[in-house]
C-alpha positions in Angstrom: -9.9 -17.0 -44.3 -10.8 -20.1 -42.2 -9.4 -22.4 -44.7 -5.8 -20.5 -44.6 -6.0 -20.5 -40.7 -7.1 -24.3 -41.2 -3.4 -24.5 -43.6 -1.3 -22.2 -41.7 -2.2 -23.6 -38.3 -4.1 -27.4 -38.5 -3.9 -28.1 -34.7 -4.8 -24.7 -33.2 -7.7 -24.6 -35.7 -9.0 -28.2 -34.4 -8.9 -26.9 -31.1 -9.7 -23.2 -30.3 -11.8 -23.6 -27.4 -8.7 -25.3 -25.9 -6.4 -22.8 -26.6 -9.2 -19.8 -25.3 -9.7 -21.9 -21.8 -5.7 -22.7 -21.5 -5.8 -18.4 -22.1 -8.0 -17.8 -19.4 -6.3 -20.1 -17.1 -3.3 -18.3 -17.5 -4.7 -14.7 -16.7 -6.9 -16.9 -13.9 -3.6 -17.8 -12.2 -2.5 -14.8 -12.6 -4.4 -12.5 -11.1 -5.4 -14.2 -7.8 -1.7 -15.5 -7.4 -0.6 -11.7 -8.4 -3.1 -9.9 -6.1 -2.2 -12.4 -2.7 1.5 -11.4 -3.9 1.7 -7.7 -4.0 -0.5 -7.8 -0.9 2.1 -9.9 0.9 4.9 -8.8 -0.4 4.3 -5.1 0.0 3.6 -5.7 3.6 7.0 -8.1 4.1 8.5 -5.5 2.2 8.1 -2.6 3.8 8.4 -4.7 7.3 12.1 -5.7 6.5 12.6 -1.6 5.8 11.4 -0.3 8.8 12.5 -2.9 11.2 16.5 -2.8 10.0 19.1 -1.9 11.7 18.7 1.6 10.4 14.9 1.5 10.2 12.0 3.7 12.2 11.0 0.7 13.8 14.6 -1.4 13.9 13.9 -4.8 15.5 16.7 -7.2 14.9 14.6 -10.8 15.6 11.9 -9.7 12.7 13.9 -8.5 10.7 16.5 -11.4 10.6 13.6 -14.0 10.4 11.9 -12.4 7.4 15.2 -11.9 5.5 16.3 -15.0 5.4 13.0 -16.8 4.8 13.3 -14.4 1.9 16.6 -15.7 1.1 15.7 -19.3 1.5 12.5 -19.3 -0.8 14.4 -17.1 -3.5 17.0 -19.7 -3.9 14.9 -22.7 -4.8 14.3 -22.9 -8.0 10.8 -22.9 -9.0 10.1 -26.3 -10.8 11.6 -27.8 -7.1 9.8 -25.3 -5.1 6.4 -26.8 -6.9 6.8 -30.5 -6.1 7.9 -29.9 -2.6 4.9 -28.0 -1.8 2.4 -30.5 -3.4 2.1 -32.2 0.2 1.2 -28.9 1.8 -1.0 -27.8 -1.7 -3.4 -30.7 -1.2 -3.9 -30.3 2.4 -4.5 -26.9 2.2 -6.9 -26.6 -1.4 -7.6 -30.6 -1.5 -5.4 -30.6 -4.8 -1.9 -30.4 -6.3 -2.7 -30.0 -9.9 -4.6 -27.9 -12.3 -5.2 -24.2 -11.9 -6.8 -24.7 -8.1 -3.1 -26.3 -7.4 -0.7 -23.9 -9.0 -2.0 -20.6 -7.4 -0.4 -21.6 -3.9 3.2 -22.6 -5.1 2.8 -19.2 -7.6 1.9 -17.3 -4.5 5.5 -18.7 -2.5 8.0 -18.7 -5.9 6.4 -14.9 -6.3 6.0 -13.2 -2.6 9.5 -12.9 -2.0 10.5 -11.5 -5.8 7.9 -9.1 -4.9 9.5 -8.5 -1.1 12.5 -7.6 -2.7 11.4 -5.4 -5.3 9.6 -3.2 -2.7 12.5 -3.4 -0.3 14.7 -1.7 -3.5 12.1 0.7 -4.3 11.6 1.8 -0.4 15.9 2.2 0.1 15.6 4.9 -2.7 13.7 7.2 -0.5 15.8 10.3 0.5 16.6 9.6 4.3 16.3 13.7 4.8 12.1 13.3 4.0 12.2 10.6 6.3 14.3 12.7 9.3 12.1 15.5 8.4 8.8 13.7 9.3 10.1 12.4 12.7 11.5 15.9 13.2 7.6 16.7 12.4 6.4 14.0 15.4 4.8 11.7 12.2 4.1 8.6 13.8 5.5 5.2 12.0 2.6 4.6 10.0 2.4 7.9 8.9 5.5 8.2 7.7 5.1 4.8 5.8 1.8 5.9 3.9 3.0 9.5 3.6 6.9 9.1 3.2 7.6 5.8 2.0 5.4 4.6 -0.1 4.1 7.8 -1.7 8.1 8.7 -2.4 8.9 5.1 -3.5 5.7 4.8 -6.0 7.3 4.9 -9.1 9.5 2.0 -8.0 6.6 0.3 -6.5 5.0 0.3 -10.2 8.0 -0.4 -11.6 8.7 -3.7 -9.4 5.2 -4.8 -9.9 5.3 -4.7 -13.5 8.4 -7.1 -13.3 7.0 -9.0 -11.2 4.0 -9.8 -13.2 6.4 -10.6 -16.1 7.7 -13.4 -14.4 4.6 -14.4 -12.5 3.7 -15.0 -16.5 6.6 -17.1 -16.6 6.6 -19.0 -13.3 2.8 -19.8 -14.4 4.1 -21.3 -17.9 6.1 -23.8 -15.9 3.6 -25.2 -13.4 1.8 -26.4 -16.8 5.0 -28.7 -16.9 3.6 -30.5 -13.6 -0.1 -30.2 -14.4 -0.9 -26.6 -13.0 -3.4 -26.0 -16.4 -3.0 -22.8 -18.3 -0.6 -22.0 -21.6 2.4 -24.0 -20.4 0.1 -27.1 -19.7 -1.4 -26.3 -22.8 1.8 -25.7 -25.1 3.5 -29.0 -23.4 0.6 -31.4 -24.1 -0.2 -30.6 -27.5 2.9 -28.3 -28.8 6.0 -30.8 -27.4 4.5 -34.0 -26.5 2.4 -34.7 -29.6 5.4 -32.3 -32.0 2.1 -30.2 -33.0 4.9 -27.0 -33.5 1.6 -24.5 -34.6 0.5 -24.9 -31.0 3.6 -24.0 -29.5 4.3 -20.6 -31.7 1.1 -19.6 -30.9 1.7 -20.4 -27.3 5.0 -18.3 -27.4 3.5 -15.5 -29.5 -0.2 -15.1 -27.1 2.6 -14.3 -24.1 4.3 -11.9 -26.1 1.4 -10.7 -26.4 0.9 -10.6 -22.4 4.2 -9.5 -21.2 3.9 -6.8 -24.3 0.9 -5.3 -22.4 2.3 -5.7 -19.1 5.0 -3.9 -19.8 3.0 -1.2 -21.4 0.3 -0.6 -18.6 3.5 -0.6 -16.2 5.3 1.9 -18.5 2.0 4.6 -18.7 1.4 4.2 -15.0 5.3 5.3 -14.4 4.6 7.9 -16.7 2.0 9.3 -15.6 3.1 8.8 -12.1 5.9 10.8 -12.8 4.2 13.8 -14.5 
């Protein structure tokens, strides 16, 4: 078996503990950029709900502020987004490259996907429920615990399960500039040295990663939903 792994794949073979750390780097970066994310975003999301021109808690100066930060940091693409932050990166985590230095430019290319993914989910909400618990005398924050998010959580799951799709992706690319993980990994060895094994093995292990993803998200919908 080891000799046909050694044929079929000569470069992964010469270099699995590579390949495991590159693996854990990946999940690494994403998980603590994922978790600041959905932390943020859910709170910027559910801000830019309530303080709308319609919302419980309508406040035009927040509101206008958030959404166009929103706007501004969704339109840079992410590659850019990277190298203009590695000023900021090193002066807040003493470095711009390797895992330690891509989980702060994941955290800004991801926060507002996320905002807007909660801010879709949250707009689905029937306005009657949310009528009926002012009606009621529900304070704000009870009616965004018990009304908004509640009613909006198969949404919620939904956009967080897209989200960490393309967290997978975004973290791929920082490899181009150094960030460490699969894409560093894959770049190095796969396209700068032509070692092609590397690179399908790359491709397929986040197959592999967005395949579960996808599968968690789609049981937790279900079961949300039942």
């Amino acid at each position: 078996m080891k000799e046909f792994l050694h044929i079929l794949l000569p470069n992964i073979s010469a270099k699995p503990n590579e390949l495991i750390e590159a693996t854990l780097q990946t999940l690494n970066m994403m998980v603590l950029s994922g978790a600041i994310s959905l932390l943020f975003g859910l709170i910027f999301g559910v801000m830019i709900v309530v303080t709308a021109p319609k919302g419980i808690l309508k406040n035009a100066f927040i509101y206008n502020i958030l959404d166009k930060l929103i706007n501004v940091f969704r339109s840079i693409p992410f590659v850019i987004l990277l190298a203009a932050l590695i000023p900021f990166t090193r002066m807040v985590v003493g470095t711009a490259i390797g895992t330690k230095g891509a989980i702060l430019p994941l955290v800004f290319g991801t926060v507002p996907f996320f905002t807007r993914q909660i801010e879709s989910a949250l707009h689905e909400v029937d306005n009657g429920l949310i009528e009926a618990a002012q009606s009621m005398g529900s304070s704000p924050i009870e009616i965004i615990f018990r009304v908004y998010l509640r009613e909006s959580m198969t949404g919620i799951i939904r956009g967080v399960q897209i989200t960490f799709i393309s967290l997978l992706g975004l973290t791929a690319m920082a490899g181009a500039i150094g960030g460490g993980g699969l894409g560093d990994f894959a770049i190095r060895y796969g396209h700068q040295r032509n070692q092609t094994d590397v690179t399908y093995v790359t491709v397929i292990i986040i197959l592999v990663m967005v395949s579960l993803i996808q599968g968690i998200g789609n049981r937790a919908i279900k079961k949300n939903t039942h």
